[in-house]
Wavefront OBJ file of the C-alpha trace (Angstrom):
o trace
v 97.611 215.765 88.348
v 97.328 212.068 90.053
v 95.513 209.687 88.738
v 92.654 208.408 91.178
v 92.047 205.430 89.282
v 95.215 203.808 89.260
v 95.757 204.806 92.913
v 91.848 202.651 93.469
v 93.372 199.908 91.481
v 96.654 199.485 93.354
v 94.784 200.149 96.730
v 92.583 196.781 96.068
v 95.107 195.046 94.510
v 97.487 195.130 97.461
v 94.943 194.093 99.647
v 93.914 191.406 97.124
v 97.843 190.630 97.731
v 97.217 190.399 101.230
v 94.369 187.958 101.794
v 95.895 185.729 99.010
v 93.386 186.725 96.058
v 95.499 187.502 93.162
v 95.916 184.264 91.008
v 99.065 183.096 89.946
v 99.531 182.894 86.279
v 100.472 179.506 86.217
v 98.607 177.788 88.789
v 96.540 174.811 87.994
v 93.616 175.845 89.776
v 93.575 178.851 87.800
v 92.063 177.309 84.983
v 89.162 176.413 86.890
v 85.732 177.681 87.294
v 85.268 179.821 89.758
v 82.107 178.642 90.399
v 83.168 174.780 90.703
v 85.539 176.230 93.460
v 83.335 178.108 95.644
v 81.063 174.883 95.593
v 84.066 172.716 96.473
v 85.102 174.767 98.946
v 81.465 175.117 100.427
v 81.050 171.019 100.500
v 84.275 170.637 102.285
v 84.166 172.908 104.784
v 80.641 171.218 105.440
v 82.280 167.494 105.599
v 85.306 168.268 107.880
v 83.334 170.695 110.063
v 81.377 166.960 110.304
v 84.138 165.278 111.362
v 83.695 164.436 115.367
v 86.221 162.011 115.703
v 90.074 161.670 115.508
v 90.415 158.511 113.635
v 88.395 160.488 110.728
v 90.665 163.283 110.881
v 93.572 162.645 108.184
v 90.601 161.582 105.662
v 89.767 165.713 106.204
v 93.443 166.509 105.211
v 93.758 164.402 101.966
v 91.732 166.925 99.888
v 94.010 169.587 101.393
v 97.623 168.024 100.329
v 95.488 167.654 96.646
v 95.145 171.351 97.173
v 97.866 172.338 98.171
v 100.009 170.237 95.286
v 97.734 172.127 92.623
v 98.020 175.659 94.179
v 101.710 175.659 95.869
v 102.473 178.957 98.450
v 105.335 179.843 100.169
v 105.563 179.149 104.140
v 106.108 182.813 104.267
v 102.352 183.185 102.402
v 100.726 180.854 104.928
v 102.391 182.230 107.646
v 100.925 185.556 106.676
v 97.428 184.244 106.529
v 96.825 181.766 109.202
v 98.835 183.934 111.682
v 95.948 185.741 113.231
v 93.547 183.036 112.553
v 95.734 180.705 114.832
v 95.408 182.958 118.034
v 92.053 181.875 118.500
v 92.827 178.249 117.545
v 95.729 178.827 120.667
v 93.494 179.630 122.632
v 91.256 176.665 122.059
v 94.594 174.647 121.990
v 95.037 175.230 126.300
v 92.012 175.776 127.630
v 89.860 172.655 126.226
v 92.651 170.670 127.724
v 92.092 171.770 131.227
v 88.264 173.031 130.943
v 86.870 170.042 129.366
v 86.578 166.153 130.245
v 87.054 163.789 133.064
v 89.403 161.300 132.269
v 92.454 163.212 133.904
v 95.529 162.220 132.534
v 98.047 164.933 133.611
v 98.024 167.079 136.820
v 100.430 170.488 137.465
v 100.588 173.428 139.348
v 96.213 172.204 140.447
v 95.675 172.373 136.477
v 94.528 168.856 135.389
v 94.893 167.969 131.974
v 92.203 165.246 130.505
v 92.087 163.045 127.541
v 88.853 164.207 126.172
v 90.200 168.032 126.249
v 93.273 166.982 124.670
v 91.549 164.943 121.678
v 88.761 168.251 121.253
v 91.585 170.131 120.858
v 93.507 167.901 118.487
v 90.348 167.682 116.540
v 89.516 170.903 116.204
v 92.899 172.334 115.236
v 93.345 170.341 112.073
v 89.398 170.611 111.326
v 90.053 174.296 111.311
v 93.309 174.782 110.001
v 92.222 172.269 106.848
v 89.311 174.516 106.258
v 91.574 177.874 106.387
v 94.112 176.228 104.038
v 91.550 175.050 101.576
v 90.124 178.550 101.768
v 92.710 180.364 101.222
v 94.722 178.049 98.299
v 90.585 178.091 96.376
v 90.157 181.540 96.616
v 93.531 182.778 96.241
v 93.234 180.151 92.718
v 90.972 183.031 91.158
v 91.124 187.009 91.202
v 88.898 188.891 93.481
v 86.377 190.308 90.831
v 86.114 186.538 89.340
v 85.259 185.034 92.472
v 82.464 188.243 93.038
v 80.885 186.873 89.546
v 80.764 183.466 90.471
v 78.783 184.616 93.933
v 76.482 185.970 91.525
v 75.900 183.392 88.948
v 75.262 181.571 92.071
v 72.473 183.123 93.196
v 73.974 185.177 96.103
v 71.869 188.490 96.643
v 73.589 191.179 94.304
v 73.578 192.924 98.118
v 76.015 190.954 99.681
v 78.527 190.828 96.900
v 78.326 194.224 96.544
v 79.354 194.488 100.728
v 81.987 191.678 100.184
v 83.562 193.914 97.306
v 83.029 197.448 99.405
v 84.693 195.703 102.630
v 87.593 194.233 100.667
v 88.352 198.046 98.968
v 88.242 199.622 102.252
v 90.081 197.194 104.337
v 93.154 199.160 103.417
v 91.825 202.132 103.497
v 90.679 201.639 107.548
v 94.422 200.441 107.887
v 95.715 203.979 105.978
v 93.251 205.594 108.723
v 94.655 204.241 111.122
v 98.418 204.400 110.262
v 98.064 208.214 110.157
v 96.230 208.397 113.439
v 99.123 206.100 115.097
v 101.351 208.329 113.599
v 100.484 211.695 114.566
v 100.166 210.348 118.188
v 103.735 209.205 118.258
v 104.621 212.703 117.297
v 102.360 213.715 120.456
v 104.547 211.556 122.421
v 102.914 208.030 122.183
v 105.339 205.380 122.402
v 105.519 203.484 119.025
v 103.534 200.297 119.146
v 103.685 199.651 122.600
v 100.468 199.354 124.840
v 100.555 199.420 128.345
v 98.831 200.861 131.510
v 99.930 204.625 130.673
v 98.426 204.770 126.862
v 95.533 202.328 127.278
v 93.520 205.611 127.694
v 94.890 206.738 123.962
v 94.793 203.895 122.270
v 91.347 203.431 123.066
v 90.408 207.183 121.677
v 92.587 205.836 118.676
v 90.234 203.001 117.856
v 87.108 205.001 119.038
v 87.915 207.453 116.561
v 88.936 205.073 113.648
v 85.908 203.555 114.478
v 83.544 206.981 114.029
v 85.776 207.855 110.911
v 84.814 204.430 109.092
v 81.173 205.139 109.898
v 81.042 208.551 108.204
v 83.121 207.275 105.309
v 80.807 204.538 104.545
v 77.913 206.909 104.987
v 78.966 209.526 102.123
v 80.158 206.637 99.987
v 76.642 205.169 100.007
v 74.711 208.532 99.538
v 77.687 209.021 96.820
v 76.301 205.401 95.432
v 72.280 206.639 95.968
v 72.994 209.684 93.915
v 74.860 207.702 90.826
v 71.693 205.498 90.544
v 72.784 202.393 92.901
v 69.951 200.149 93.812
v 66.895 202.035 91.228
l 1 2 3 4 5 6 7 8 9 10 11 12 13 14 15 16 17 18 19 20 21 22 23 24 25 26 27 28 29 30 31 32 33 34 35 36 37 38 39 40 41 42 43 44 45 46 47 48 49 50 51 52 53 54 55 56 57 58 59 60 61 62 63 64 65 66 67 68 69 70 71 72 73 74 75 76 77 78 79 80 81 82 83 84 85 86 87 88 89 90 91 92 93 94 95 96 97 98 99 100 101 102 103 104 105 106 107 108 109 110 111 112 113 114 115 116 117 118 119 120 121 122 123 124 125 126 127 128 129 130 131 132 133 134 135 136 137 138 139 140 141 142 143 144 145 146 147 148 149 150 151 152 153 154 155 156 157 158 159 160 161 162 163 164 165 166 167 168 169 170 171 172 173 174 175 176 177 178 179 180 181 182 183 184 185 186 187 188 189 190 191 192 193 194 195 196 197 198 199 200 201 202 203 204 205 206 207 208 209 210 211 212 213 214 215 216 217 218 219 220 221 222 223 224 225 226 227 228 229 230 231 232
């Protein structure tokens, strides 16, 4: 007969794996409060999202090479994390250039590229990729459930942790979902990751569907939680 349980634990723990929340054993940070972590993190995300100009900028990157020294990763790890995070900062990346300012400073193909664009954009790639990296190399310092306590002790609303902890569980659970779904279409004749004009219709039923499934999950699991006492 399977065991449920140790199917749960390996189900959060390899999405623990994936955002960088299992601790290493012998990392330095480990040691640390959890608490003293979460407040760190929280006062330095507030003083480099401060930062609003470029000379200021390496001071925002000294506490993350500190960071970094006492919690080392793998390129491979960052790459992992800060992959779909730096889409957006792309995207930031060329269009402040040519959107924004009016000291021009390079012209092609009618697109004019200005100082002031170019330093916003500077400035806000390392303010946000110092706050990801310091994110990721605190939090990843402690284990998932250690990091939900210190929330707590904190005075976060019992609420919210309780969401943070339900979203983390599930997160893999959505992506299970939704590797069956992909799968069954590809044996209905949907070409395997590939979207264009001709499946745009599907794929779009795909994450409609995903979409309904996660909402009636997530409404037996809380009348499941109502009925084992949660929140009396």
């Amino acid at each position: 007969m399977p065991n449920h349980t140790t199917k749960a634990h390996y189900s959060i723990e390899s999405v623990q794996r994936g955002l960088l929340l299992i601790a290493k054993p012998h990392a330095r940070l480990a040691a640390v409060d959890a608490r003293l972590k979460l407040i760190a993190l929280l006062v330095l995300a507030f003083a480099i999202s401060a930062i609003d100009r470029l000379e200021w900028l390496p001071l925002a990157w000294l506490p993350v090479l500190l960071v970094l020294w006492l919690e080392p990763r793998s390129w491979h790890e960052w790459w992992q994390r800060l992959r779909y995070p730096s889409l957006l900062i792309v995207v930031l990346i060329i269009l402040l250039p040519v959107l924004t300012g009016s000291t021009p400073l390079l012209s092609w193909m009618g697109l004019t590229l200005t100082s002031e664009g170019l330093a916003a954009a500077v400035l806000i790639t390392g303010r946000s990729y110092a706050i990801l990296i310091l994110a990721f190399a605190l939090l990843g310092s402690s284990p998932l459930l250690d990091n939900l306590r210190a929330l707590q002790r904190l005075g976060v609303p019992d609420l919210m942790v309780d969401l943070a902890l339900l979203v983390v569980r599930y997160i893999e659970v959505v992506a299970s979902d939704l590797r069956q779904m992909r799968r069954a279409m590809q044996l209905r004749g949907l070409p395997p990751r590939r979207l264009s004009w001709r499946n745009l219709r599907a794929t779009a039923w795909l994450l409609g569907s995903l979409l309904v499934r996660s909402h009636e999950r997530s409404q037996r699991v809380y009348l499941a939680m109502r009925l084992r006492g949660y929140g009396s």
